[in-house]
BASEFI-166447 format. One line per field, with one value per residue (C-alpha): x negated, y, z negated. Coordinates in Angstrom, 1 decimal. Layout:
<torvexs>
px	X, ...
py	Y, ...
pz	Z, ...
</torvexs>
This chain:
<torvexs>
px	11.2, 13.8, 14.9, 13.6, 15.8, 16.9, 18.1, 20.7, 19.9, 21.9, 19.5, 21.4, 19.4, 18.7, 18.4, 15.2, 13.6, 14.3, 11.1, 9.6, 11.7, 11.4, 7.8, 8.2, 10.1, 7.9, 4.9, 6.1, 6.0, 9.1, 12.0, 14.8, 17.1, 20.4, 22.9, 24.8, 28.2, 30.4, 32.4, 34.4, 35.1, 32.8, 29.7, 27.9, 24.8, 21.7, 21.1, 18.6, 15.5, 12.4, 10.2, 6.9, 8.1, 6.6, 3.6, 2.9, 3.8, 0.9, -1.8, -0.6, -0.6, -4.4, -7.2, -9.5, -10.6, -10.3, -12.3, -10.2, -7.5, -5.4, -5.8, -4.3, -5.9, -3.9, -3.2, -0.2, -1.9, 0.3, -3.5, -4.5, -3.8, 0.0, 1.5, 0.5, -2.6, -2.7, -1.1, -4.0, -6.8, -4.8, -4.0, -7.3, -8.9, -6.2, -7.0, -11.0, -9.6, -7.4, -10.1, -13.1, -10.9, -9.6, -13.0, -13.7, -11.0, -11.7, -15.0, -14.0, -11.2, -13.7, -16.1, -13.2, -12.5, -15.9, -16.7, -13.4, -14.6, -18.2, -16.6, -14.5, -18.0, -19.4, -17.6, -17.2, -21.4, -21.6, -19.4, -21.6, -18.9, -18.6, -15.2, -14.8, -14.4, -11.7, -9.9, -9.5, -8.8, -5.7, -4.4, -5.2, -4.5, -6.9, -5.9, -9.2, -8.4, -9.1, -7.1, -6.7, -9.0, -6.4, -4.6, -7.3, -6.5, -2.7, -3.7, -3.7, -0.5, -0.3, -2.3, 0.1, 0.6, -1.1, -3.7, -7.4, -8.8, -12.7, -14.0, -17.0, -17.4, -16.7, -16.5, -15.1, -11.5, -11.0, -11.9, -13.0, -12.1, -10.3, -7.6, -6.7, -3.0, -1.7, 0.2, 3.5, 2.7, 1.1, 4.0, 4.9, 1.1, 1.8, 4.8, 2.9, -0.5, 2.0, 3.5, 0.2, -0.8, -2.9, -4.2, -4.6, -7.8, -7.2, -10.4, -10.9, -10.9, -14.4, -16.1, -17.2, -20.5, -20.6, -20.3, -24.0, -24.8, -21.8, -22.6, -26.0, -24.1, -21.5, -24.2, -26.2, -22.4, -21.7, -25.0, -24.9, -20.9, -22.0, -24.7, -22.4, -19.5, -22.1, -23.6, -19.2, -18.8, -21.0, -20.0, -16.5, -17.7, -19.6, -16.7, -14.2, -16.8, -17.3, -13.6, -11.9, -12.2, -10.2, -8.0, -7.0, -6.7, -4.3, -2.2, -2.0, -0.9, 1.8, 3.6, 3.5, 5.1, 7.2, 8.2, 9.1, 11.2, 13.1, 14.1, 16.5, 19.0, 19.7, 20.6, 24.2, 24.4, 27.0, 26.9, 23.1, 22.6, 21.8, 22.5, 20.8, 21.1, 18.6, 17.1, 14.2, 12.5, 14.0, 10.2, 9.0, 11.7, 10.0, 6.7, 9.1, 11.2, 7.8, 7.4, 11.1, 10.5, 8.2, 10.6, 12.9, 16.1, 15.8, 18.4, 18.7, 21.3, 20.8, 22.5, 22.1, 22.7, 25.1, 27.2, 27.5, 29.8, 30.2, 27.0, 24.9, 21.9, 18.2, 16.5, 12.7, 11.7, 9.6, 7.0, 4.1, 0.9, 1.4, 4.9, 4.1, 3.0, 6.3, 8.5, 7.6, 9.5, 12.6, 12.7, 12.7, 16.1, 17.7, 17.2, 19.2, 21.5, 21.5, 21.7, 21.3, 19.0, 15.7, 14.7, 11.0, 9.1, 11.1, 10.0, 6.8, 6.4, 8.8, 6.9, 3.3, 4.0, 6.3, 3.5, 0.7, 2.5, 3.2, -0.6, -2.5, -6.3, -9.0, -11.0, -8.4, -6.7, -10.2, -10.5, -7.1, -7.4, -10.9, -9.5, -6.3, -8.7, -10.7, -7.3, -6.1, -9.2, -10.9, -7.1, -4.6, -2.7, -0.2, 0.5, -3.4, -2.4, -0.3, -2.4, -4.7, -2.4, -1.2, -4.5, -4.9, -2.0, -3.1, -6.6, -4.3, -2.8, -5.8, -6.8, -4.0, -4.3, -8.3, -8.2, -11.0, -11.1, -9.8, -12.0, -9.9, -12.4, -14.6, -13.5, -13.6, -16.8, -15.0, -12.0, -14.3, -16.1, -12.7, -11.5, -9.1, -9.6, -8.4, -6.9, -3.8, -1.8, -2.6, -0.2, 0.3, 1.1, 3.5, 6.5, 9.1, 7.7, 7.0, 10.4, 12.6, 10.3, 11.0, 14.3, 13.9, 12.3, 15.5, 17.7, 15.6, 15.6, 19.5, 20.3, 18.0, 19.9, 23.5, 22.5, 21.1, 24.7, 26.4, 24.7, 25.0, 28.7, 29.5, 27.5, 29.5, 32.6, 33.4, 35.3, 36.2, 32.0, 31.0, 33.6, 35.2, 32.8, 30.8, 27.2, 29.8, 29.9, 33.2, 30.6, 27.4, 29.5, 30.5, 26.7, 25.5, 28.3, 27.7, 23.8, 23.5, 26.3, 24.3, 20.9, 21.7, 23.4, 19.6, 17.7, 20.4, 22.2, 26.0, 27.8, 28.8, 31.7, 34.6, 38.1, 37.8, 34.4, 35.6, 39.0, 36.9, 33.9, 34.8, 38.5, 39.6, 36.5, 37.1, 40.7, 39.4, 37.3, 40.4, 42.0, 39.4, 40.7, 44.8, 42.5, 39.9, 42.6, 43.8, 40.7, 39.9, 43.9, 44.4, 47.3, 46.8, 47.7, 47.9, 47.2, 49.7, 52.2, 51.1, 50.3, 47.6, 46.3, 46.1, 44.5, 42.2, 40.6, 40.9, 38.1, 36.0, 36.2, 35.1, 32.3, 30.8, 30.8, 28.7, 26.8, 25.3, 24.6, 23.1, 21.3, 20.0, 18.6, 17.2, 13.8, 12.8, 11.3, 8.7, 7.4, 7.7, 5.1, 3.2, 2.8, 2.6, -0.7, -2.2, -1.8, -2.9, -6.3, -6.6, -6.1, -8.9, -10.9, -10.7, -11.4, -14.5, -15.7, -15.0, -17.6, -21.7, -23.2, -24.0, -20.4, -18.9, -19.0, -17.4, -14.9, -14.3, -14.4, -12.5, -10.0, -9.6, -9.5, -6.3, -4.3, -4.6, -3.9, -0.8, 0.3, -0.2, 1.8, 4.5, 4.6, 5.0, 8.0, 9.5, 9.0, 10.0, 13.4, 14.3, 13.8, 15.8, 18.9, 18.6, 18.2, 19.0, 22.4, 23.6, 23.3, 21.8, 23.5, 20.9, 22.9, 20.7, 19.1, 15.5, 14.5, 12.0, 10.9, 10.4, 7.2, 5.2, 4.4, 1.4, 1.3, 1.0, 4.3, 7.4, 10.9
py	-30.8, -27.7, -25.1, -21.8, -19.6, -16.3, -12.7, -11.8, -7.8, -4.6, -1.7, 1.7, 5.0, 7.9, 6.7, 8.7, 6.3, 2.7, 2.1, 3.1, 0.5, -2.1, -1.5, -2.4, -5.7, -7.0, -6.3, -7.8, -10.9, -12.6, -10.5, -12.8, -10.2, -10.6, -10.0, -7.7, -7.4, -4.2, -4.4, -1.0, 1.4, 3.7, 1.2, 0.6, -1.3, 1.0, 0.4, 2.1, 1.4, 0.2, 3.5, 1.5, -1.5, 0.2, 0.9, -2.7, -3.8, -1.7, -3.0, -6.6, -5.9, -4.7, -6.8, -7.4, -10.8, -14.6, -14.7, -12.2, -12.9, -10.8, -11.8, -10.9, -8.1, -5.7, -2.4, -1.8, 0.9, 4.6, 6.5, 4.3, 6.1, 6.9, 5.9, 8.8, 8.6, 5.1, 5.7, 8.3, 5.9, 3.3, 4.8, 6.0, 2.7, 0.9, 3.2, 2.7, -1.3, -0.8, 1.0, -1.7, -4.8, -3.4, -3.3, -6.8, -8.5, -6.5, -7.7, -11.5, -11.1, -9.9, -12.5, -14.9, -14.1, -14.4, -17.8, -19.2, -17.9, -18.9, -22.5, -22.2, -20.9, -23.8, -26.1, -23.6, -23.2, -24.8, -22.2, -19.4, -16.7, -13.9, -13.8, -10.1, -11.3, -13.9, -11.5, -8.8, -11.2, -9.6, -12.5, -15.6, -16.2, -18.5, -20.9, -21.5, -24.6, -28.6, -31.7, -34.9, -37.2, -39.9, -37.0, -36.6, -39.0, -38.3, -34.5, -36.6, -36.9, -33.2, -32.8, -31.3, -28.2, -24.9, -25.2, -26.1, -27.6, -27.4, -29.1, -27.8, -30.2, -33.7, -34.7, -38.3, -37.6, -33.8, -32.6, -28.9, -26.2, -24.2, -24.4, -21.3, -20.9, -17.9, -15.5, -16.4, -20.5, -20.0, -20.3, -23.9, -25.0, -24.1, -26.5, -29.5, -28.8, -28.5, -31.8, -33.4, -32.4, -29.3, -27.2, -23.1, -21.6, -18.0, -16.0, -12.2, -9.6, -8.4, -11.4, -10.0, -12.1, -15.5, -17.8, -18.3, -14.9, -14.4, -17.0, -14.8, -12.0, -13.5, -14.8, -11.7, -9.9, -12.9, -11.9, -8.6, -9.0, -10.8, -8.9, -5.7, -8.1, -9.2, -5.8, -4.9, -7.8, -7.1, -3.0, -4.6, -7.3, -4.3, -1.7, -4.9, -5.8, -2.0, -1.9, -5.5, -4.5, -1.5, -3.0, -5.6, -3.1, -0.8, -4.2, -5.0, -1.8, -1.2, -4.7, -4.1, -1.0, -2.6, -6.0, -3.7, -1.3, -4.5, -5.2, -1.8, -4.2, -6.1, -2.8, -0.8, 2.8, 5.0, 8.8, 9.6, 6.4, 2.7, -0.3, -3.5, -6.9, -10.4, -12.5, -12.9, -15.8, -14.8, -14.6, -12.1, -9.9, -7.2, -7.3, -6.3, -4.2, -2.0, -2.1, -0.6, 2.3, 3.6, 5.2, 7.3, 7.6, 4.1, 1.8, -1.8, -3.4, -7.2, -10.2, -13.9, -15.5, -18.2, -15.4, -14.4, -16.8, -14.9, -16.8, -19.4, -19.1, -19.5, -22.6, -23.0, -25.7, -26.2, -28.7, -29.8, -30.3, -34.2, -33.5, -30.7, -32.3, -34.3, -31.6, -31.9, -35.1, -33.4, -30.2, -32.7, -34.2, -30.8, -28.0, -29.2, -26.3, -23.9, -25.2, -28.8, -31.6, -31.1, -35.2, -34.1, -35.6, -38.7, -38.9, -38.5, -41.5, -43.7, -42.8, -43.5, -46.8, -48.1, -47.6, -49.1, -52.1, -52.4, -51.7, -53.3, -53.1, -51.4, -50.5, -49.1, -47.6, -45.7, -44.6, -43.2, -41.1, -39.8, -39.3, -38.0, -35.3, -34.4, -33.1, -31.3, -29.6, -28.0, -28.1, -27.6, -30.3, -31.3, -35.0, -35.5, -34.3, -37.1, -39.2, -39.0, -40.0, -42.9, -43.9, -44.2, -46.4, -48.6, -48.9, -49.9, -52.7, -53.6, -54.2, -56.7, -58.4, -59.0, -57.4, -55.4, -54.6, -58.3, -59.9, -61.8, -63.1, -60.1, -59.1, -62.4, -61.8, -58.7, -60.6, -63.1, -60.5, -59.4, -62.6, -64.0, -67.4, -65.5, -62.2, -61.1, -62.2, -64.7, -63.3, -66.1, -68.4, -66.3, -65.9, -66.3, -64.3, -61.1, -61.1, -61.3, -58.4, -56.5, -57.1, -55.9, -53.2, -52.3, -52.9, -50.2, -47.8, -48.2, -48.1, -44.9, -43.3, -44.1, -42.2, -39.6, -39.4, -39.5, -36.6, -34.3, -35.1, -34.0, -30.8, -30.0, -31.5, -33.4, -36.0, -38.1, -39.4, -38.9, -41.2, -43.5, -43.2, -46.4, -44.4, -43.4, -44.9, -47.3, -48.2, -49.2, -51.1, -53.6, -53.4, -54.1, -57.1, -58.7, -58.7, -59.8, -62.9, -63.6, -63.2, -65.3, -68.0, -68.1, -68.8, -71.5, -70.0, -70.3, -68.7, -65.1, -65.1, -66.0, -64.6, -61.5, -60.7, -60.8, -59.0, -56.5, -55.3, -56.2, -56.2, -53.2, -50.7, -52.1, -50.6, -47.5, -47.2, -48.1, -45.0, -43.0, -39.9, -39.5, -40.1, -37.7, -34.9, -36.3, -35.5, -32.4, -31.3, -30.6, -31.9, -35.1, -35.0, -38.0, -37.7, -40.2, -42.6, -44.9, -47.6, -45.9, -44.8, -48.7, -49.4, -46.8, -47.4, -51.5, -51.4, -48.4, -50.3, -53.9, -51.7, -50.4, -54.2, -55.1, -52.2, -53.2, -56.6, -55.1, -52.0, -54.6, -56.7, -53.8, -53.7, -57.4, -55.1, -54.7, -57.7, -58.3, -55.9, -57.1, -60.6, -59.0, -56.9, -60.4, -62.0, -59.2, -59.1, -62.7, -62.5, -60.1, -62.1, -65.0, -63.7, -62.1, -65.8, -67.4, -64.8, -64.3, -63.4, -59.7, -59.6, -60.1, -57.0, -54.8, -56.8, -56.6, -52.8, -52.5, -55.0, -52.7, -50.0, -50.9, -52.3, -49.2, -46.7, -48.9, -50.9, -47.6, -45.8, -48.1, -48.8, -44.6, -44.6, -47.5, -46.5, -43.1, -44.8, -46.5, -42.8, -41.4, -44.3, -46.2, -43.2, -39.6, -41.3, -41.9, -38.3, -36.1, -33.3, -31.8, -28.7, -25.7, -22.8, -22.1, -19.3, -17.3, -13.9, -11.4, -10.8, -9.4, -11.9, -11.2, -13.2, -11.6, -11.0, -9.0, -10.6
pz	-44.0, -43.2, -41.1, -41.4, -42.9, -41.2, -41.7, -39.3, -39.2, -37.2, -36.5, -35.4, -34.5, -32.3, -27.9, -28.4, -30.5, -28.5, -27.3, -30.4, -31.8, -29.5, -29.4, -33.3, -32.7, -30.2, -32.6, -35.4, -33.5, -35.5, -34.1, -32.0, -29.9, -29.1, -26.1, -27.5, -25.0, -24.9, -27.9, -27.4, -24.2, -26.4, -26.6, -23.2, -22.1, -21.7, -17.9, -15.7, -13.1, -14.9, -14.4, -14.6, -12.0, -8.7, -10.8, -11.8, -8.3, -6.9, -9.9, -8.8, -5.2, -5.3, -3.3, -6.3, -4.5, -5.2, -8.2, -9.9, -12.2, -14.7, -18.3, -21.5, -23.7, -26.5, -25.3, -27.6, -29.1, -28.4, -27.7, -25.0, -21.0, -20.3, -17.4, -15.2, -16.0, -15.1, -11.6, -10.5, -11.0, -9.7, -6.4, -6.2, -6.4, -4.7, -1.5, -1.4, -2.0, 0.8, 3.3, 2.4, 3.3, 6.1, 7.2, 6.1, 7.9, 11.3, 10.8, 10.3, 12.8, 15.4, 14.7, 14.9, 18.0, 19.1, 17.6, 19.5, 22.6, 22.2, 21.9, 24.8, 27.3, 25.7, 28.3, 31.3, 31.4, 35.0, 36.8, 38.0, 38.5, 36.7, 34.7, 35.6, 39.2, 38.3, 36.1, 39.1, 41.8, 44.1, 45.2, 43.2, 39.5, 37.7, 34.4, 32.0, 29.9, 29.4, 30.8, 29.4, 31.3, 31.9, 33.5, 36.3, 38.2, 38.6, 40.2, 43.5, 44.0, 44.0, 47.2, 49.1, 46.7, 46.7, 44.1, 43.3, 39.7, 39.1, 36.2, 34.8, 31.8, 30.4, 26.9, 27.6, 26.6, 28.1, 31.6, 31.1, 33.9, 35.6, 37.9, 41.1, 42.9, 44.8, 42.9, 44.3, 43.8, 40.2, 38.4, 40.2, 39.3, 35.4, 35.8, 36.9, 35.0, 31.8, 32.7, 32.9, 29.6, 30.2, 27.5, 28.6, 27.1, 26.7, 26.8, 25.9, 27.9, 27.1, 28.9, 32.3, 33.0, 33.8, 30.9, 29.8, 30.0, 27.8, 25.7, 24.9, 24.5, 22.3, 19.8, 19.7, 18.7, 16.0, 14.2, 14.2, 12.9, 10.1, 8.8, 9.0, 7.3, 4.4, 3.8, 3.3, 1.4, -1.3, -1.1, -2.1, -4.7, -6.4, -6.3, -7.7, -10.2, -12.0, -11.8, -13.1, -16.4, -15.9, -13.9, -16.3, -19.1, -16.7, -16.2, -19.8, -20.7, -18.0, -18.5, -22.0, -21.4, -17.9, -20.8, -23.5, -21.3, -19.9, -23.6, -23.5, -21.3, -24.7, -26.6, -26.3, -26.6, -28.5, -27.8, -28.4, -30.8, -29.7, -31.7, -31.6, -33.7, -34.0, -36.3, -38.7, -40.2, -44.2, -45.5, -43.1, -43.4, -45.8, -43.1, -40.9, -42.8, -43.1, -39.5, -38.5, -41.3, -39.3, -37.1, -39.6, -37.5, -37.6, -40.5, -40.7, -42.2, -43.0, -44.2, -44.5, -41.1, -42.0, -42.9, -39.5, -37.9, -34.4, -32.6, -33.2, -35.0, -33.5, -35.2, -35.9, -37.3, -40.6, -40.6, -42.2, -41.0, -40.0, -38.9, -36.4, -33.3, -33.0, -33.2, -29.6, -29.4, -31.2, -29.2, -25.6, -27.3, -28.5, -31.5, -34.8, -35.5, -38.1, -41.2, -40.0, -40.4, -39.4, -37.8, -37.4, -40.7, -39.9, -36.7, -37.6, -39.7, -37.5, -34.6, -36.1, -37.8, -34.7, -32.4, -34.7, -35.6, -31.7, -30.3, -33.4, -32.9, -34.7, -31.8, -29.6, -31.9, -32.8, -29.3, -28.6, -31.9, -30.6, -27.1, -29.1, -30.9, -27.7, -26.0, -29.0, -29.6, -26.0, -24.6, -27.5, -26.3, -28.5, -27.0, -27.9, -31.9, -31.6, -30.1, -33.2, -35.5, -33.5, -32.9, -36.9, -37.7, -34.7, -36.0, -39.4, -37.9, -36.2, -39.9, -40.2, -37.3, -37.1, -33.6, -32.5, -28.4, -27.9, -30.3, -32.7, -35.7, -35.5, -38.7, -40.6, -42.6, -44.0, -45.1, -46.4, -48.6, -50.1, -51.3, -47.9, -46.3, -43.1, -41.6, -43.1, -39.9, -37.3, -34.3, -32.2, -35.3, -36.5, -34.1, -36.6, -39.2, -36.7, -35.0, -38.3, -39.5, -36.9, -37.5, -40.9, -39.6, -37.9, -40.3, -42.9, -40.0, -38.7, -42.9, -43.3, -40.2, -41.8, -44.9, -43.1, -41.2, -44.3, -45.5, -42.9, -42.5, -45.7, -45.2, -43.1, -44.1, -41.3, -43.6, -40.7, -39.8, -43.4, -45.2, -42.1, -38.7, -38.1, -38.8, -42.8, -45.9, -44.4, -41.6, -43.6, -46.3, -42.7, -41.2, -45.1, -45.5, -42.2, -42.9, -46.3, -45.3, -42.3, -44.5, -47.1, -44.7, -42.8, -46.2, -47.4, -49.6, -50.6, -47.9, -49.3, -46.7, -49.2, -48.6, -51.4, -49.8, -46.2, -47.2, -49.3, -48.0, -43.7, -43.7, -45.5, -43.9, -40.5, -41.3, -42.3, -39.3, -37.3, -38.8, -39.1, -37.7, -39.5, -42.8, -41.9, -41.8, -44.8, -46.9, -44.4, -45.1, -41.6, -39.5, -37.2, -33.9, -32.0, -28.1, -26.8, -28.1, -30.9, -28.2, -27.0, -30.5, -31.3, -27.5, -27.6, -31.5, -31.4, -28.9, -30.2, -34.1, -31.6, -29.7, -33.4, -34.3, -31.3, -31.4, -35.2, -33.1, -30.2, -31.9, -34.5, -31.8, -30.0, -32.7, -31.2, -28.3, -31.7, -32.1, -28.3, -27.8, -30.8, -28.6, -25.5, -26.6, -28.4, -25.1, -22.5, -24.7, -24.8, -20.7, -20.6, -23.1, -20.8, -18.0, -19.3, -20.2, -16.7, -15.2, -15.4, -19.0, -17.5, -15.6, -19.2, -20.8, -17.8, -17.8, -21.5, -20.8, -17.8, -19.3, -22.4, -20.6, -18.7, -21.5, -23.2, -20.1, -19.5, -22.2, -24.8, -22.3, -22.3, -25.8, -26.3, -24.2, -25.8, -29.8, -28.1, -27.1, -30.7, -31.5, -29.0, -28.7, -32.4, -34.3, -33.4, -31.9, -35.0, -36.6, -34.8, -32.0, -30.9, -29.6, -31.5, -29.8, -30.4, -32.3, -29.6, -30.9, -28.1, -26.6, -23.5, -21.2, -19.2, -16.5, -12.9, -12.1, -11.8, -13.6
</torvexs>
């Protein structure tokens, strides 16, 4: 488990040939750009308006229906339409687009309009004027609309004003009707018909009959609307449906084009030559070699990229085929950087045996991998990769503890068969036994991290973590000390704390922790400068060398949570177990399913986060930075929309 290694490479040649090039790197699929900023007054950015945005804008802006969506096909190929081409047949279809839904929305907005004002006749069928009469009325406005019935009663106090209200329909909680004033008093009636709640139905200047004659009229309209809007419908769904294809292949090929143009931004330009600079994974540099010698005013000039010390280095992770899925897990805490260590195999087998010693059971365990491979395969998912290989070493465990869905002794004819009196381990007898294993547990892990620290401290030669940190060699000879003292105290032993052994291996490291940083220098040969007076030196590292020694406590202690959740699962299953007994003989098995079914939705979820946490706080804090950059080759991205 590594880091891939990369080529850091310049490329210099003629403006004339960018795209070309560009076109190159984003084919080859493995090409990492860089920012390059203006070096020299001579060296400028190559700026300029993206000549295929507007184009693209129109494609995207075209009505090819709800149904329609852009997808990704390969038009990279140089024979394939130009651009101008392109724009003809665009703008040609886009218009006859444009034309037909014009059509369809006045067609849907005038039977709209009719629908509403079908519903609003509905309730004014018992007047018998026509509405052209009320419309033309000289001196006397009318107000079509519906008031709250408990606002009927309250019009009589309004006797004395100038203004008449005729309902024409009742629906229990609204009084349909209209209401007349004089011209000059309407404006006071709006008042006091708004105060009692009053709702204004505004009805179309085409009705001229009286309402049920309209209402005919209306529904003869709506009919003959929606035939005309079906027969345009399908007109449209037929001119979409010869040209979606086309369509699609004219978007591909202008945000290629649009993506690949946008790419100039990272280049700078010298006279009539450009230069641009990136990386690539070391073992494809020849394949891409080939593919920048196609254009011949092109020359690359490459080097190892530790040797370029101006930038950091893009990182992508090498992993096997076990290992993969969790890189997940590493790239949510941060990229290793160049040349760093790459946490992911350890992870991976941290990860998988954490969570099946925590969630034990054969069936479950089965499950989860099966659900686990269902996600990775129609979805790609790679939580559900994970989930397979969780779901194993659960299923494992479930092996040692005789646990299948809850049922304890389901497996005792098979240990029986192989020689044991019993399963290998009896949870709820053994409290002592599974929390000073997890403990141990713990102890390997926080030792393993140490020595990983170590290691990567002394690559690179930061002599101060490597020799005297508290995750060094000064701090694992202390966490080994205290252990094996406190370990041999618990079995019985001779206590191991004698004066030489305190003095030697607690004493004297606890010193060099203390001056961790003066010695560092030391071995580094830099010069120490102390921030403050030496009171403050003393202050400031007495309590960081006391917080390392609780921290071994506390961190040590943290892995209980392990066989916590090793007793919490026995006893949620034997909750579920119970509760399936207390009911009916045909009740039983639901709730054995439905039981099962919630400790693994919740108590699998909880036990992910947790083992993801001893990841996360016990381990990578010890060694790990997490502040690399991840290696992203440049591509087109051809999703429907503009950057």
């Amino acid at each position: 488990m590594s880091i891939e290694k990369m080529e850091y490479l310049n490329m210099v040649g003629l403006m004339s040939d960018l795209d070309r090039t560009l076109e190159k790197c984003v084919q080859s699929g493995c090409f990492h750009i860089n920012e390059e900023k203006d070096s020299q007054e001579t060296m400028t950015h190559v700026d300029g308006e993206n000549p295929y945005k507007e184009l693209l804008k129109k494609i995207l802006s075209m009505d090819m229906g709800r149904d329609f969506s852009f997808r990704e096909v390969g038009h990279e190929c140089p024979e394939y339409p130009d651009a101008e081409d392109i724009e003809k047949e665009v703008s040609e279809l886009a218009e006859k687009l444009r034309l037909s839904s014009e059509e369809i929305h006045g067609l849907e907005s005038a039977i709209s309009e009719r629908e509403r004002a079908a519903t609003q006749l509905s309730h004014l069928k018992g007047m018998t004027s026509d509405m052209q009469k009320l419309f033309t009325c000289s001196h006397i406005m009318p107000r079509f609309g519906r008031l709250p019935a408990e606002s009927f009663p309250k019009l009589s106090y309004y006797e004395d004003k100038p203004f008449i209200f005729v309902p024409y329909d009742d629906d229990g909680i609204y009084k349909w009707g209209i209401y007349f004033a004089p011209l000059e008093n309407i404006g006071e009636a709006d008042k006091i018909f708004k105060s009692l709640y009053f709702e204004r139905i505004w009805l179309p200047d085409f009705l001229t009959d009286t309402p049920e004659a309209e209402s005919e009229k209306l529904k003869k309209q709506i009919e003959s609307l929606s035939e005309k809007l079906e027969e345009k419908t399908k007109i449209h769904k037929k001119l979409v449906e010869e040209n979606e294809e086309k369509i699609n292949s004219f978007f591909c090929r202008v945000k290629y084009l649009y993506d690949v143009y946008e790419l100039r931004r990272y280049a700078l330009r010298y006279k009539e030559n450009f230069y641009l600079s990136g990386y690539v994974p070391k073992k494809q540099y020849d394949e891409f070699e080939k593919l920048i010698n196609q254009v011949p005013s092109v020359s690359v000039v490459s080097k190892p990229a530790e040797n370029d010390g101006e930038r950091k280095v893009p990182v992508k992770l090498k992993t096997n085929r076990f290992a993969k899925p969790f890189s997940m897990f590493v790239e949510m805490y941060g990229l290793p950087s160049y040349g760093g260590f790459n946490p992911t195999n350890l992870v991976a087998w941290t990860y998988t045996i954490l969570f099946g010693i925590m969630f034990g059971d054969v069936g479950q365990g089965l499950l989860i991998s099966l659900i686990g491979l269902f996600l990775y395969k129609k979805k790609g998912n790679m939580l559900g990769a994970i989930l397979q290989r969780v779901g194993i070493s659960s299923a494992l465990f479930g092996f040692v503890y005789g646990s299948v869905f809850g049922f304890e002794h389901l497996l005792d004819p098979l240990y029986h068969k192989i020689g044991l009196k019993h399963k290998p381990l009896e949870i709820m007898d053994s409290t002592m036994t599974i929390l000073l294993g997890a403990i141990c547990i713990g102890v390997a892990i926080i030792i393993i991290s140490i020595l990983i620290n170590i290691y990567v401290s002394f690559k690179k030669k930061d002599f101060t973590q490597a020799v005297f940190g508290n995750n060094g060699i000064a701090g694992l000879v202390v966490f080994g000390s205290l252990l094996a003292g406190v370990a041999v105290m618990m079995t019985g032993g001779k206590s191991l704390f004698t004066m030489p052994y305190v003095i030697g291996l607690i004493v004297v490291p606890l010193l060099l922790m203390f001056f961790r940083e003066p010695l560092g220098c030391l071995l580094s040969r830099k010069k120490f400068h102390m921030e403050g007076g030496i009171g403050d030196f003393i202050a400031s590292n007495f309590f960081e060398v006391f917080e390392f020694i609780l921290g071994y406590a506390t961190n040590t202690l943290s892995f209980v949570r392990i066989g916590g959740f090793i007793f919490s699962h026995a006893g949620m299953m034997s909750v579920v177990m119970l509760l399936s007994e207390s009911v009916s003989a045909g009740v039983s098995p639901v709730v054995i399913v439905i039981g099962n079914l919630f400790v693994m939705g919740m108590e699998g979820l909880i036990v992910g986060i947790q083992v993801l946490r001893l990841e996360f706080y016990e381990v990578f804090s010890r060694f790990y930075d997490g502040d690399g950059i991840a290696f992203e080759p440049v591509k087109v991205n051809y999703q429907p929309n503009i950057d």
